[in-house]
PDBQT receptor file of N, H, CA, C and O in Angstrom, charges set to zero:
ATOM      1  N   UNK A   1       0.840  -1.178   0.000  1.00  0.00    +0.000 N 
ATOM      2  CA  UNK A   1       0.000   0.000   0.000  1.00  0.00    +0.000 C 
ATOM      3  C   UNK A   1       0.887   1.244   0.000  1.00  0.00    +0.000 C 
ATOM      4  O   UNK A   1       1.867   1.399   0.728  1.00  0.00    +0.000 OA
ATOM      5  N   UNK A   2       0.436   2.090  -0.883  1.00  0.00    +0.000 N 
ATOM      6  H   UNK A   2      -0.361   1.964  -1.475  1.00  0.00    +0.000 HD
ATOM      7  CA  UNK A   2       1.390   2.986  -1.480  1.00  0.00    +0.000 C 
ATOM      8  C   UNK A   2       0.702   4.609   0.036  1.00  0.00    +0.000 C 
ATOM      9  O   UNK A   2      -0.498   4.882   0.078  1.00  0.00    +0.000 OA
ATOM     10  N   UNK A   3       1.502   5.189   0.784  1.00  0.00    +0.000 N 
ATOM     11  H   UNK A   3       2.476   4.968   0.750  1.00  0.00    +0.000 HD
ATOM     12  CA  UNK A   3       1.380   5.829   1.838  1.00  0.00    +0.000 C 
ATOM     13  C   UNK A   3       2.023   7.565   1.336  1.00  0.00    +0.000 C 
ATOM     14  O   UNK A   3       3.212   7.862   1.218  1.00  0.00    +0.000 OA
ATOM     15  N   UNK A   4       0.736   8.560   1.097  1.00  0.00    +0.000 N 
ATOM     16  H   UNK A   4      -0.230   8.318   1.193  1.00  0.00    +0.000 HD
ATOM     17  CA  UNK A   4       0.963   9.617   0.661  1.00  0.00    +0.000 C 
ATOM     18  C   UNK A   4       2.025  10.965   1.758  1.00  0.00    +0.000 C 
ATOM     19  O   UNK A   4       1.593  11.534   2.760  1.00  0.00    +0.000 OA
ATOM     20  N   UNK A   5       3.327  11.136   1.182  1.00  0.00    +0.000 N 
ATOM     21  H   UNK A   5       3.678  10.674   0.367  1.00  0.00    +0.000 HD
ATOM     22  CA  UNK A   5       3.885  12.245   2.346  1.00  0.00    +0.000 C 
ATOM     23  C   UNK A   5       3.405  13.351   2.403  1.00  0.00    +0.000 C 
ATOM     24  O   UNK A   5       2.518  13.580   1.581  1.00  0.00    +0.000 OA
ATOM     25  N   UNK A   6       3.707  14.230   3.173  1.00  0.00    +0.000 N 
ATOM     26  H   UNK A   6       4.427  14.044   3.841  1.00  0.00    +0.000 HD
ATOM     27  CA  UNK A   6       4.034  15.747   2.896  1.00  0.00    +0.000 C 
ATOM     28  C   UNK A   6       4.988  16.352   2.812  1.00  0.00    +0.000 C 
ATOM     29  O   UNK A   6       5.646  16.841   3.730  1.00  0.00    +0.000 OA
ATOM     30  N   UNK A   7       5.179  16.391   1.684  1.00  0.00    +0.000 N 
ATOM     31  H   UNK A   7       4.645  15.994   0.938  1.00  0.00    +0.000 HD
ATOM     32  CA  UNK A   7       6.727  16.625   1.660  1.00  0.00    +0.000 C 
ATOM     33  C   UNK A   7       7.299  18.139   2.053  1.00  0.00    +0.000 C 
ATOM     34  O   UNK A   7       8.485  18.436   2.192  1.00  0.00    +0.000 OA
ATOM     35  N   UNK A   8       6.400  18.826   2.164  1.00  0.00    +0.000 N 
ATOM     36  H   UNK A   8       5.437  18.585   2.051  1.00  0.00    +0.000 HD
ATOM     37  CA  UNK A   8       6.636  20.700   3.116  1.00  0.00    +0.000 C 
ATOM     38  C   UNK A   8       7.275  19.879   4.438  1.00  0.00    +0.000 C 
ATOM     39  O   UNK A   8       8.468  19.938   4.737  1.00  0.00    +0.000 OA
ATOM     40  N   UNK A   9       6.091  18.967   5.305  1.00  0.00    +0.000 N 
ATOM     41  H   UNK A   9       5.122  18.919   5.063  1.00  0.00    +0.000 HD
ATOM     42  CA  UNK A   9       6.669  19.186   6.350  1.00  0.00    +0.000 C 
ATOM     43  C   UNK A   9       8.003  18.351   6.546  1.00  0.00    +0.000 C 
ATOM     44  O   UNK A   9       8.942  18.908   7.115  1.00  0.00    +0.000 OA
ATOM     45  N   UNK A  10       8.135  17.036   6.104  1.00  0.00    +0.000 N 
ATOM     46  H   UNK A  10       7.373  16.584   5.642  1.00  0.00    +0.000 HD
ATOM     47  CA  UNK A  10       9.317  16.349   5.992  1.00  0.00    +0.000 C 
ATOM     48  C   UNK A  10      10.609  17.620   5.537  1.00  0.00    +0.000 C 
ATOM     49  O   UNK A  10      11.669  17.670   6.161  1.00  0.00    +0.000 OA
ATOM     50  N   UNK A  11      10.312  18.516   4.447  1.00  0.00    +0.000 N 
ATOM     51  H   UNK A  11       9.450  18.475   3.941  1.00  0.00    +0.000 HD
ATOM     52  CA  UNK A  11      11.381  19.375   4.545  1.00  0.00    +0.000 C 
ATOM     53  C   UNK A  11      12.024  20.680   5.464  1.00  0.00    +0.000 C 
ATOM     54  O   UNK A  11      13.131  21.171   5.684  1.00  0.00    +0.000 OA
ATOM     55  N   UNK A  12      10.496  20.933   5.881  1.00  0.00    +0.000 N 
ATOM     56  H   UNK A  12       9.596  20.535   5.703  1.00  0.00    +0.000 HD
ATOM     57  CA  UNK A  12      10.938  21.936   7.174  1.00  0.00    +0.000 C 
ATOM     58  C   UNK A  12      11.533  21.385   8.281  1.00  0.00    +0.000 C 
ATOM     59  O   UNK A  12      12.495  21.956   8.795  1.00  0.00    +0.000 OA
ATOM     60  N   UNK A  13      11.019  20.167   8.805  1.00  0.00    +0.000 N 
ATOM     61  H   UNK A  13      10.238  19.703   8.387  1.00  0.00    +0.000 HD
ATOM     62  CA  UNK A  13      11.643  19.519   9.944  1.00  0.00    +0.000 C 
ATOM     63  C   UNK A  13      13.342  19.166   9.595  1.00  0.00    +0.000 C 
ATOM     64  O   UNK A  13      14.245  19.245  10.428  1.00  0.00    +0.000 OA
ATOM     65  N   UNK A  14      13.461  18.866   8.517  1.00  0.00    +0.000 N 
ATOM     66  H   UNK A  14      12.727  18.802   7.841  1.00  0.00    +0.000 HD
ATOM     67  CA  UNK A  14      14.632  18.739   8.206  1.00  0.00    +0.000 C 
ATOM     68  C   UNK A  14      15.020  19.573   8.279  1.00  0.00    +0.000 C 
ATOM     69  O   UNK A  14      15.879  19.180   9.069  1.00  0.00    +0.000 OA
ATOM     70  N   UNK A  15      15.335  21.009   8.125  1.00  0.00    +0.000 N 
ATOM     71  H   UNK A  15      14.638  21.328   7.484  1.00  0.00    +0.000 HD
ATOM     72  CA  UNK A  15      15.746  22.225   8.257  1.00  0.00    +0.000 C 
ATOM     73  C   UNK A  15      15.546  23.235   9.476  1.00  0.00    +0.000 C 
ATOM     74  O   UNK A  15      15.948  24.349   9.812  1.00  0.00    +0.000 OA
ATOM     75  N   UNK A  16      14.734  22.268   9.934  1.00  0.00    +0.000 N 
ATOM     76  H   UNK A  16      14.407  21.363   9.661  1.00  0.00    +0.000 HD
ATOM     77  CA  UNK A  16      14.319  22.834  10.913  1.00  0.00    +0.000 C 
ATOM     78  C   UNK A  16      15.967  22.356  12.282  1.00  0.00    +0.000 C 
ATOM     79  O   UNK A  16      16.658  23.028  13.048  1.00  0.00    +0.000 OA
ATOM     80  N   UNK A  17      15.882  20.498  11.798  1.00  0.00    +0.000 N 
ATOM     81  H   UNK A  17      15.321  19.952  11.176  1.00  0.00    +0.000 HD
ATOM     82  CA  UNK A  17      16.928  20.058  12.552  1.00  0.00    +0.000 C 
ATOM     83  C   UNK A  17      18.485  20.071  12.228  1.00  0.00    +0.000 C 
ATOM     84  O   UNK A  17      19.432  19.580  12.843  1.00  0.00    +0.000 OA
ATOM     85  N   UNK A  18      18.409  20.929  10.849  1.00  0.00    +0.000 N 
ATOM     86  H   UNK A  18      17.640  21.328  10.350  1.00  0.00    +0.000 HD
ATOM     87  CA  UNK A  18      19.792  21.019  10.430  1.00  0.00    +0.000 C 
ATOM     88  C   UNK A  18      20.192  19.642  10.190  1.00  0.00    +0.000 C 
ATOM     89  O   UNK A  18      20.969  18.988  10.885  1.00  0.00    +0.000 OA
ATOM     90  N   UNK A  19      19.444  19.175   8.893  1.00  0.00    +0.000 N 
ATOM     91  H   UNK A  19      18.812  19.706   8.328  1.00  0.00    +0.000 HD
ATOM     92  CA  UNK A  19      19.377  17.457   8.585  1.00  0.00    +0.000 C 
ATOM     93  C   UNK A  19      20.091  18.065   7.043  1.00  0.00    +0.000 C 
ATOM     94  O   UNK A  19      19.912  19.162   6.513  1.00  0.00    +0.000 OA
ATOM     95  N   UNK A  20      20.808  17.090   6.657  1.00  0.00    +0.000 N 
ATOM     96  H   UNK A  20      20.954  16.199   7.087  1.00  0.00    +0.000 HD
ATOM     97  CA  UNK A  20      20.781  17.041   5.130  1.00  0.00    +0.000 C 
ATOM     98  C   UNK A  20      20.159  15.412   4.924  1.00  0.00    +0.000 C 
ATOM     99  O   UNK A  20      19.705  14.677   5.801  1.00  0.00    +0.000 OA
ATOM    100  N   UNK A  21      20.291  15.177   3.644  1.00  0.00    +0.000 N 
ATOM    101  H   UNK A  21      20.659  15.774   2.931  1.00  0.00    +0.000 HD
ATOM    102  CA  UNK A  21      19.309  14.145   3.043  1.00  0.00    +0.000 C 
ATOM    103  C   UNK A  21      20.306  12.829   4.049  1.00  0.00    +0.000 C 
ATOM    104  O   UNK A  21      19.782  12.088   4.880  1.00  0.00    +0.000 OA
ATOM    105  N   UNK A  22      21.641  12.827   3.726  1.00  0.00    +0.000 N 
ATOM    106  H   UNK A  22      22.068  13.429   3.051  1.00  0.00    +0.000 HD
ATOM    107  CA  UNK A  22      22.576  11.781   3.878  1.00  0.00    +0.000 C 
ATOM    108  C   UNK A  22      22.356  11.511   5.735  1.00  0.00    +0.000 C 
ATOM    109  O   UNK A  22      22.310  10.362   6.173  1.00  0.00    +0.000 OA
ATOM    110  N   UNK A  23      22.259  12.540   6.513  1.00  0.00    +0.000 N 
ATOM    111  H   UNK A  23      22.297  13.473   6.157  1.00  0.00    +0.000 HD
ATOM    112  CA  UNK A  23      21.840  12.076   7.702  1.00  0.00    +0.000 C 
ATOM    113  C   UNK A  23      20.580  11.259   7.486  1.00  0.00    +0.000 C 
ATOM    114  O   UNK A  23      20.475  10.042   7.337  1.00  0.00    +0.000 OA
ATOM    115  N   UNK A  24      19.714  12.136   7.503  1.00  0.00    +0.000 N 
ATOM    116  H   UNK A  24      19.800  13.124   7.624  1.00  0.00    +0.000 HD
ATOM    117  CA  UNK A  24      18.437  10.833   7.250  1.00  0.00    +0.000 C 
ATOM    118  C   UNK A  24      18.200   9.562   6.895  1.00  0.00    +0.000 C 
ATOM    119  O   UNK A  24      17.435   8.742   7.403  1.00  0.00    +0.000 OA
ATOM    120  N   UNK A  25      18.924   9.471   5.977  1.00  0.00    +0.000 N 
ATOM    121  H   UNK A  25      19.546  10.137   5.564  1.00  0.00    +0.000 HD
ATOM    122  CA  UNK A  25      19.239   7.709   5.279  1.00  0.00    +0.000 C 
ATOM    123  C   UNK A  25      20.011   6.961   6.383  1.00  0.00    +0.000 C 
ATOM    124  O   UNK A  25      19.810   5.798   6.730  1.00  0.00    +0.000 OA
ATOM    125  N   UNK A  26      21.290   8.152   7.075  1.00  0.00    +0.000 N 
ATOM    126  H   UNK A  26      21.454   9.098   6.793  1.00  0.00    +0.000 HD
ATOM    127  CA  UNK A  26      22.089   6.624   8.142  1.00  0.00    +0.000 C 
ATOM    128  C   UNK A  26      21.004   6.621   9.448  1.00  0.00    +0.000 C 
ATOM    129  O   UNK A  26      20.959   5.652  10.206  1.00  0.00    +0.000 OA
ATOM    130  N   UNK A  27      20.118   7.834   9.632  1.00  0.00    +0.000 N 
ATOM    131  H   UNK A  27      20.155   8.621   9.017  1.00  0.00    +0.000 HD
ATOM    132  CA  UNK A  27      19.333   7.292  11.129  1.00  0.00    +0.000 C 
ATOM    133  C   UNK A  27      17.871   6.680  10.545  1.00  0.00    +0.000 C 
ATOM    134  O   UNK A  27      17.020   6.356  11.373  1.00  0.00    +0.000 OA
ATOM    135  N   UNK A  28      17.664   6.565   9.453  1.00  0.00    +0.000 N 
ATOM    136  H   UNK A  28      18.356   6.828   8.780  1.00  0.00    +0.000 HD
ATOM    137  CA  UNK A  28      16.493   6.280   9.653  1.00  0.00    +0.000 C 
ATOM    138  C   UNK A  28      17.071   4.626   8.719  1.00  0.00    +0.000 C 
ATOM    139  O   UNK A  28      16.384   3.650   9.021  1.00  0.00    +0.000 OA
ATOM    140  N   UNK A  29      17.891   4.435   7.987  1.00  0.00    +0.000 N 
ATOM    141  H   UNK A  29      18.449   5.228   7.742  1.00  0.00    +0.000 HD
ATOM    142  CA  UNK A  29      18.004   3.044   7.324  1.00  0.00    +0.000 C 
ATOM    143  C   UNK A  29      17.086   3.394   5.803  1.00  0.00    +0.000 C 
ATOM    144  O   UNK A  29      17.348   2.630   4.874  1.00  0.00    +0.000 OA
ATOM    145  N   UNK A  30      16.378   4.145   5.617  1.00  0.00    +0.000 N 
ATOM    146  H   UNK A  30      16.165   4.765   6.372  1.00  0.00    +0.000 HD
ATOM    147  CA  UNK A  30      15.923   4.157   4.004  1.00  0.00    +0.000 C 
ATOM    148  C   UNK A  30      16.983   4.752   3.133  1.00  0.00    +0.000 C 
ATOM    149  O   UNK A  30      17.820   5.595   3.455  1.00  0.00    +0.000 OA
ATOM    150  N   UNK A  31      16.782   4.095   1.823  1.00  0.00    +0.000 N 
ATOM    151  H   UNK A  31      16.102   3.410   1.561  1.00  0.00    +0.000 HD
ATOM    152  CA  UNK A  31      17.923   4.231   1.309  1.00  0.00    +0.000 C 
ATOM    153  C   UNK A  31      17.861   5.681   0.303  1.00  0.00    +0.000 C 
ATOM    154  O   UNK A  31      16.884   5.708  -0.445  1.00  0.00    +0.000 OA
ATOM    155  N   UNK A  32      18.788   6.851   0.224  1.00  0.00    +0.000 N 
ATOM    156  H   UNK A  32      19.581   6.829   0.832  1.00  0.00    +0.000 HD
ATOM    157  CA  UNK A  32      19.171   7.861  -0.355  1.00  0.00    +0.000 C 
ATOM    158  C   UNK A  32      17.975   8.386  -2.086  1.00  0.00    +0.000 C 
ATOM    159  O   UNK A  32      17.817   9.438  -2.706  1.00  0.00    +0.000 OA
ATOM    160  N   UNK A  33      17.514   7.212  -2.204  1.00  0.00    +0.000 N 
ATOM    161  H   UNK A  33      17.643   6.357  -1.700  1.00  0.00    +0.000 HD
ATOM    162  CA  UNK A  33      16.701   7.387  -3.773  1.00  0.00    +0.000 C 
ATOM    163  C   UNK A  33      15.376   7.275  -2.946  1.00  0.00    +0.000 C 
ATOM    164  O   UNK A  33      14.534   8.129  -3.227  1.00  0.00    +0.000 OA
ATOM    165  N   UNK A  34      15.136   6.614  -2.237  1.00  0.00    +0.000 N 
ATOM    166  H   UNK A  34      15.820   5.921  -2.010  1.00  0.00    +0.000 HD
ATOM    167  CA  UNK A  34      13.954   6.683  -1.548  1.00  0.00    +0.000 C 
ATOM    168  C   UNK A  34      13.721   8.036  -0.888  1.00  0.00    +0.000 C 
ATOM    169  O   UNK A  34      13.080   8.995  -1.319  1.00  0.00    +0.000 OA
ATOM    170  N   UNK A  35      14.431   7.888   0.331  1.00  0.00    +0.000 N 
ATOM    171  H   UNK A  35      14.952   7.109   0.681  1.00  0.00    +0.000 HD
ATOM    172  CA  UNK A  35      14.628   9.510   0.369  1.00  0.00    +0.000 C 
ATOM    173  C   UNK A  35      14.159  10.531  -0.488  1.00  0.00    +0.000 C 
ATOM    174  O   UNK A  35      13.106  11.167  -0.430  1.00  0.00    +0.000 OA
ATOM    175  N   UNK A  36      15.221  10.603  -1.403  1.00  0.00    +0.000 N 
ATOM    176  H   UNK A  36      16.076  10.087  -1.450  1.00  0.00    +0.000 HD
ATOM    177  CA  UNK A  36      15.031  11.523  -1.989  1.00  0.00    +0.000 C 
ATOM    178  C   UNK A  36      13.474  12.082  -3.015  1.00  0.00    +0.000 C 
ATOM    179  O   UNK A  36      12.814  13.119  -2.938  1.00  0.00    +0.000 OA
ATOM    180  N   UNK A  37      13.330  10.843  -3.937  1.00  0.00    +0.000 N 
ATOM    181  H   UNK A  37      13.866  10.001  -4.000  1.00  0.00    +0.000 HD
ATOM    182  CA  UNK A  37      11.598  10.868  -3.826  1.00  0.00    +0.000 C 
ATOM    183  C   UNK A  37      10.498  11.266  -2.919  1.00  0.00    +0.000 C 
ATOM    184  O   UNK A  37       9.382  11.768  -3.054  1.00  0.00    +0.000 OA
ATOM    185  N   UNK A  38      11.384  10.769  -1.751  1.00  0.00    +0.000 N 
ATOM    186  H   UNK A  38      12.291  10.361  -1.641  1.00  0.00    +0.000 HD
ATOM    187  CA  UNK A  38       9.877  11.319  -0.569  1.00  0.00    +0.000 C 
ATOM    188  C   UNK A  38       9.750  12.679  -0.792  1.00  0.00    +0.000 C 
ATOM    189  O   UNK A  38       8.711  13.227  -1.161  1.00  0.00    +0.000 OA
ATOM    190  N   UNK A  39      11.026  13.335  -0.522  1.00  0.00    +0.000 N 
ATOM    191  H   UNK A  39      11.870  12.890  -0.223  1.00  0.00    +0.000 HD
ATOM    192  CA  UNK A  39      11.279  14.668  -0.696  1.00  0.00    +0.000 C 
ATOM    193  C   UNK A  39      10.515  15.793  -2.167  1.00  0.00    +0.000 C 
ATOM    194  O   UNK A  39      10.425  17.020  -2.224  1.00  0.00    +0.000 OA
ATOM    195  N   UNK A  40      10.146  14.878  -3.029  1.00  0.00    +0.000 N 
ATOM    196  H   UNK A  40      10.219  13.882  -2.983  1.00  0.00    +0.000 HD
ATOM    197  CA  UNK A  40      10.158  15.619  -3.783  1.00  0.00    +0.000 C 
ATOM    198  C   UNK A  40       8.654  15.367  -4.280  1.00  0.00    +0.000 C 
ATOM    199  O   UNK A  40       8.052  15.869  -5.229  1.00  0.00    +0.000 OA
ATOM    200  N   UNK A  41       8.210  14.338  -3.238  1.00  0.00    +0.000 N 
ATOM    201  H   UNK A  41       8.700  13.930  -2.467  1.00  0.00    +0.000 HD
ATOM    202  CA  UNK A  41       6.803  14.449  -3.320  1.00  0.00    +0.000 C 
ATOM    203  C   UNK A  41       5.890  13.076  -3.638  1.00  0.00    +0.000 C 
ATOM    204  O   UNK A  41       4.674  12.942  -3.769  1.00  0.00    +0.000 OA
ATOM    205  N   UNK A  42       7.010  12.102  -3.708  1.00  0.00    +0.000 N 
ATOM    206  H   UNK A  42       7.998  12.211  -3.602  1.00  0.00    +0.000 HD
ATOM    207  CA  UNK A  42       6.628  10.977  -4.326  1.00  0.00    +0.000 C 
ATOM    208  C   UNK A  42       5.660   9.882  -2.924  1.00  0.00    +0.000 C 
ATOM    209  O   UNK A  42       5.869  10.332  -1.798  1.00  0.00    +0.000 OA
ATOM    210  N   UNK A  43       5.118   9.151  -2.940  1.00  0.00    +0.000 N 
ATOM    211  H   UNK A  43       4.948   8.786  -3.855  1.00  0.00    +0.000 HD
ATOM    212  CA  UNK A  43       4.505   8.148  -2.215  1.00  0.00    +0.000 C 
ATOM    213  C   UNK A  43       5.843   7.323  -1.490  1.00  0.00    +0.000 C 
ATOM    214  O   UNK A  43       7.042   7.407  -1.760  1.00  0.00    +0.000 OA
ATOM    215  N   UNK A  44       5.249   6.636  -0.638  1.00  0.00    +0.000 N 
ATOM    216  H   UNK A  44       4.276   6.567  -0.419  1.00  0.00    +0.000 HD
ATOM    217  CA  UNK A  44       6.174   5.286  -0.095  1.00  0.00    +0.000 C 
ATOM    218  C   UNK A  44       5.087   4.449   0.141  1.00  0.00    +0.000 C 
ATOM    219  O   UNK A  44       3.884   4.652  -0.027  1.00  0.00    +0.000 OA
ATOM    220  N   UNK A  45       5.794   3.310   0.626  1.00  0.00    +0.000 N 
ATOM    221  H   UNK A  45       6.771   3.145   0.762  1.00  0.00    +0.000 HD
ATOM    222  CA  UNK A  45       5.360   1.781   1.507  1.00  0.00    +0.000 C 
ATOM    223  C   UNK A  45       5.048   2.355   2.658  1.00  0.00    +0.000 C 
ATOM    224  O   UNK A  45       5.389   3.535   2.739  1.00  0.00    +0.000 OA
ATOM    225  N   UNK A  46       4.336   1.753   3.865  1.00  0.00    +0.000 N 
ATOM    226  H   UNK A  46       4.059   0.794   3.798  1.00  0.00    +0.000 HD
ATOM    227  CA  UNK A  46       3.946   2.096   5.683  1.00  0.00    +0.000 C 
ATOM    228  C   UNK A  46       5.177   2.006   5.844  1.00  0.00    +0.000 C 
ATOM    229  O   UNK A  46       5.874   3.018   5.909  1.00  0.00    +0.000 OA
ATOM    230  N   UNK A  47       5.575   1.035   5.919  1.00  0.00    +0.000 N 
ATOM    231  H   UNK A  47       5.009   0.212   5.867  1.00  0.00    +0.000 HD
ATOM    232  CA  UNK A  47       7.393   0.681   6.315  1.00  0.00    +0.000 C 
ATOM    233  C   UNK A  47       8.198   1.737   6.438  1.00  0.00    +0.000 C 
ATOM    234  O   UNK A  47       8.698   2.201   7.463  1.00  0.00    +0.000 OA
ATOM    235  N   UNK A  48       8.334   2.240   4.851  1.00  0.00    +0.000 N 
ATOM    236  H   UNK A  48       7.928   1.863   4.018  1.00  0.00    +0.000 HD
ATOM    237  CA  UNK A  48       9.369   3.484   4.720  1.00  0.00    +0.000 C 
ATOM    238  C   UNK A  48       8.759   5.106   5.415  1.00  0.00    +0.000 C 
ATOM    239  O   UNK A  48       9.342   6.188   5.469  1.00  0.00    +0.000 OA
ATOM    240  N   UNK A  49       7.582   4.770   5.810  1.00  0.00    +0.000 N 
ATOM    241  H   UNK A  49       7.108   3.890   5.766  1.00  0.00    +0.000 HD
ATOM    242  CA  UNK A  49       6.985   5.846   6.200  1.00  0.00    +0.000 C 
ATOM    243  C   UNK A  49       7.098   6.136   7.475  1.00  0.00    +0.000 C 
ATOM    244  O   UNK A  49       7.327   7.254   7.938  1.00  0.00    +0.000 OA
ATOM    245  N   UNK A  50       6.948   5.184   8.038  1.00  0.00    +0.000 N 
ATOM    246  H   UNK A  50       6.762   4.276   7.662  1.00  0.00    +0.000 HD
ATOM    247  CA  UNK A  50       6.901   4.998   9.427  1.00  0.00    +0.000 C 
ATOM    248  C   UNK A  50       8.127   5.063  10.023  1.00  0.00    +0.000 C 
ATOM    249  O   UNK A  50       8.004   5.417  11.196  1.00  0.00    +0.000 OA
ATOM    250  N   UNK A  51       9.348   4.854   9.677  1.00  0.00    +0.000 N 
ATOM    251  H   UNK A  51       9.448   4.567   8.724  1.00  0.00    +0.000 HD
ATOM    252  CA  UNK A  51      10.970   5.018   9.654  1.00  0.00    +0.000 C 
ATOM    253  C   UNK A  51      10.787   6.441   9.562  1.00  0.00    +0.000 C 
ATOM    254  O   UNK A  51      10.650   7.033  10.633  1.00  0.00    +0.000 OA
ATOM    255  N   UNK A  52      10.757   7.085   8.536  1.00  0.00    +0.000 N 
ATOM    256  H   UNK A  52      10.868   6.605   7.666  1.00  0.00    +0.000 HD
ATOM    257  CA  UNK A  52      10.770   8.592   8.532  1.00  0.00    +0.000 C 
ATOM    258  C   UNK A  52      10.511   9.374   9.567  1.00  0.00    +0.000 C 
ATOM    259  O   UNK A  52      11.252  10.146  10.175  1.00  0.00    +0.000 OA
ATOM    260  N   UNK A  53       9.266   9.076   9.733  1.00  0.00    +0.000 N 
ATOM    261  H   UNK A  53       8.664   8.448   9.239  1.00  0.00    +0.000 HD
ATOM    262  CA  UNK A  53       8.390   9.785  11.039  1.00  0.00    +0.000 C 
ATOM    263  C   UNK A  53       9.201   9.504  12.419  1.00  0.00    +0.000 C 
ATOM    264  O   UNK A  53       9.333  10.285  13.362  1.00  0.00    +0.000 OA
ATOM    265  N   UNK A  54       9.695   8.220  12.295  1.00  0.00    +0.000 N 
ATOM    266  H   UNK A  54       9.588   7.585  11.530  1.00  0.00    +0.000 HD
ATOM    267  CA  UNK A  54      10.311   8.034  14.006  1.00  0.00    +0.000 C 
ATOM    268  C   UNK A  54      11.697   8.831  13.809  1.00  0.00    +0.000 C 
ATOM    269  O   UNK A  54      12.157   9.402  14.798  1.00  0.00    +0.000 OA
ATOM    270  N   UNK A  55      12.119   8.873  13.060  1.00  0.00    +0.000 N 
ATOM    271  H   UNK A  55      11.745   8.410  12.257  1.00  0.00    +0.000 HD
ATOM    272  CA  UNK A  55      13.832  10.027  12.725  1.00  0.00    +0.000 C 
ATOM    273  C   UNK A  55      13.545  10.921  13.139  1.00  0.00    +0.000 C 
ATOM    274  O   UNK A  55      13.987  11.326  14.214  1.00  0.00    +0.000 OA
ATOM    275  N   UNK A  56      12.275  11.857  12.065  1.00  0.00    +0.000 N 
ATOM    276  H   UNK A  56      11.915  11.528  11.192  1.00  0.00    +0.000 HD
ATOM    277  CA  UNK A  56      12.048  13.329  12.061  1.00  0.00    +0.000 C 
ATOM    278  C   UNK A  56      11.034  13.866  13.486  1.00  0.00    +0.000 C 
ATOM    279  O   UNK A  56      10.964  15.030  13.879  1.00  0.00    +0.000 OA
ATOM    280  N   UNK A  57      10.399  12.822  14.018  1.00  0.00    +0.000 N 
ATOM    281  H   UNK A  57      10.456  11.876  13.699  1.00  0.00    +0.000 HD
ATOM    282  CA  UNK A  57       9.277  12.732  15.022  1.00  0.00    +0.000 C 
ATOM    283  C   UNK A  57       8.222  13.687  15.014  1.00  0.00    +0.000 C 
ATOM    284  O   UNK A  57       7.533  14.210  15.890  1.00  0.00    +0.000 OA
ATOM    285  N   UNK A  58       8.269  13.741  14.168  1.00  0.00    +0.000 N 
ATOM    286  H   UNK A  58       8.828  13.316  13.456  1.00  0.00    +0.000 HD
ATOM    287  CA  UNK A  58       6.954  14.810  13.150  1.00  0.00    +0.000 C 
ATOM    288  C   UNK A  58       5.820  14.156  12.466  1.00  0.00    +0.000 C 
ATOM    289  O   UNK A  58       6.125  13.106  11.900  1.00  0.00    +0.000 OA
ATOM    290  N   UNK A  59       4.441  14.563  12.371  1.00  0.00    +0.000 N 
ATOM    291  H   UNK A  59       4.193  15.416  12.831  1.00  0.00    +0.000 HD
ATOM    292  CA  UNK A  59       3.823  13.536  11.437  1.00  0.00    +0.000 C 
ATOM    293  C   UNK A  59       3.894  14.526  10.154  1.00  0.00    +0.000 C 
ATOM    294  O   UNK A  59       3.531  15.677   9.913  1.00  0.00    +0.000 OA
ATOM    295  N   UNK A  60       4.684  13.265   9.312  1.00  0.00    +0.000 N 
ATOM    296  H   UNK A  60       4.979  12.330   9.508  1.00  0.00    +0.000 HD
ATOM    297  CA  UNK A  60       5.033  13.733   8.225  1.00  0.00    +0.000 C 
ATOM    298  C   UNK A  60       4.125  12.954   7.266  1.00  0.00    +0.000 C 
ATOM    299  O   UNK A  60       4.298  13.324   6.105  1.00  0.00    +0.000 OA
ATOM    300  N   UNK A  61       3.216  11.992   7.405  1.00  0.00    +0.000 N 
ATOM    301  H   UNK A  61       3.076  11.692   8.348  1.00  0.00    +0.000 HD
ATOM    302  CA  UNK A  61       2.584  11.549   6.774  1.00  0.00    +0.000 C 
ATOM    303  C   UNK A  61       0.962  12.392   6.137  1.00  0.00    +0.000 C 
ATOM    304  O   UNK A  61       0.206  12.539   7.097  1.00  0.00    +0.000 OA
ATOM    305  N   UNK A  62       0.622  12.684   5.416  1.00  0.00    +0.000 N 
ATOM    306  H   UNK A  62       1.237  12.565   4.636  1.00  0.00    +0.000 HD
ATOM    307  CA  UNK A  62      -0.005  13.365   5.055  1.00  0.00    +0.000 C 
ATOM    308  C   UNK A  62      -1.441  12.471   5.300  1.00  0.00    +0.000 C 
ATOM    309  O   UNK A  62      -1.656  11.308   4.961  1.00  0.00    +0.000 OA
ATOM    310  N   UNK A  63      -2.393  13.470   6.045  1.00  0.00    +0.000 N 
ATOM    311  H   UNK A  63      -2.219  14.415   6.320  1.00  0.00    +0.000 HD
ATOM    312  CA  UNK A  63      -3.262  12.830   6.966  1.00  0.00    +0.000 C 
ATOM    313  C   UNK A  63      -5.079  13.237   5.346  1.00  0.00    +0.000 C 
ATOM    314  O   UNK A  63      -5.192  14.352   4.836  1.00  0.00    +0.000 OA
ATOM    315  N   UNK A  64      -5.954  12.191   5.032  1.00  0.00    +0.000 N 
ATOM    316  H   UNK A  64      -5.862  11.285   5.446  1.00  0.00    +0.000 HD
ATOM    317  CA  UNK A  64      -6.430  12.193   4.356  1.00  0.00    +0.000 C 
ATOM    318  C   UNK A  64      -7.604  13.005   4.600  1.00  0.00    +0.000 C 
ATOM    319  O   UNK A  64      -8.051  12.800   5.729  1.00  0.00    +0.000 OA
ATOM    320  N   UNK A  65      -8.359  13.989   3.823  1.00  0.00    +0.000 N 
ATOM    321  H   UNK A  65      -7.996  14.155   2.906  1.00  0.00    +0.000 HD
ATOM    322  CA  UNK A  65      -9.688  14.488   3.913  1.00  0.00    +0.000 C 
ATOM    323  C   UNK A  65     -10.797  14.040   3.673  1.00  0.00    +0.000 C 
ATOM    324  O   UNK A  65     -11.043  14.103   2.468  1.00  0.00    +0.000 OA
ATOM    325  N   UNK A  66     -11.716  13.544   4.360  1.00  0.00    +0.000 N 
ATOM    326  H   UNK A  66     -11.517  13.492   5.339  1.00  0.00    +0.000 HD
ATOM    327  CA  UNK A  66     -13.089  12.937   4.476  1.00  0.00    +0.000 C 
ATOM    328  C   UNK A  66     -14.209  13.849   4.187  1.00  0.00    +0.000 C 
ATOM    329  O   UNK A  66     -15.369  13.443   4.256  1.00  0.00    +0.000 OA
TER     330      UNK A  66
């Protein structure tokens, strides 16, 4: 199941923590192309999502409108 980001907030938190991309990949274990897609707006797996979120401890997952 393909899991929609937000990629604003994934990038502010990152900047927020004085992250570049390459930190993120060694604390969170997703790999640098993944990453970098998230970043730029692309979907992930729960898996890769859920890794993100526990790094950045932000909900970076983009929450759906009903």
């Amino acid at each position: 199941m393909s899991v929609p980001m937000d990629r604003v907030a994934i990038i502010t938190e990152m900047a927020r923590r004085h992250m570049n991309c390459n930190q993120l990949v060694e604390l969170s274990g997703v790999s640098r192309v993944t990453v970098t897609a998230v970043r730029n707006g692309k979907s992930c797996s729960r898996e890769t999502a859920e890794k993100l979120a526990a790094v950045l401890g932000h909900d970076i997952i983009k929450q759906e409108v009903s």
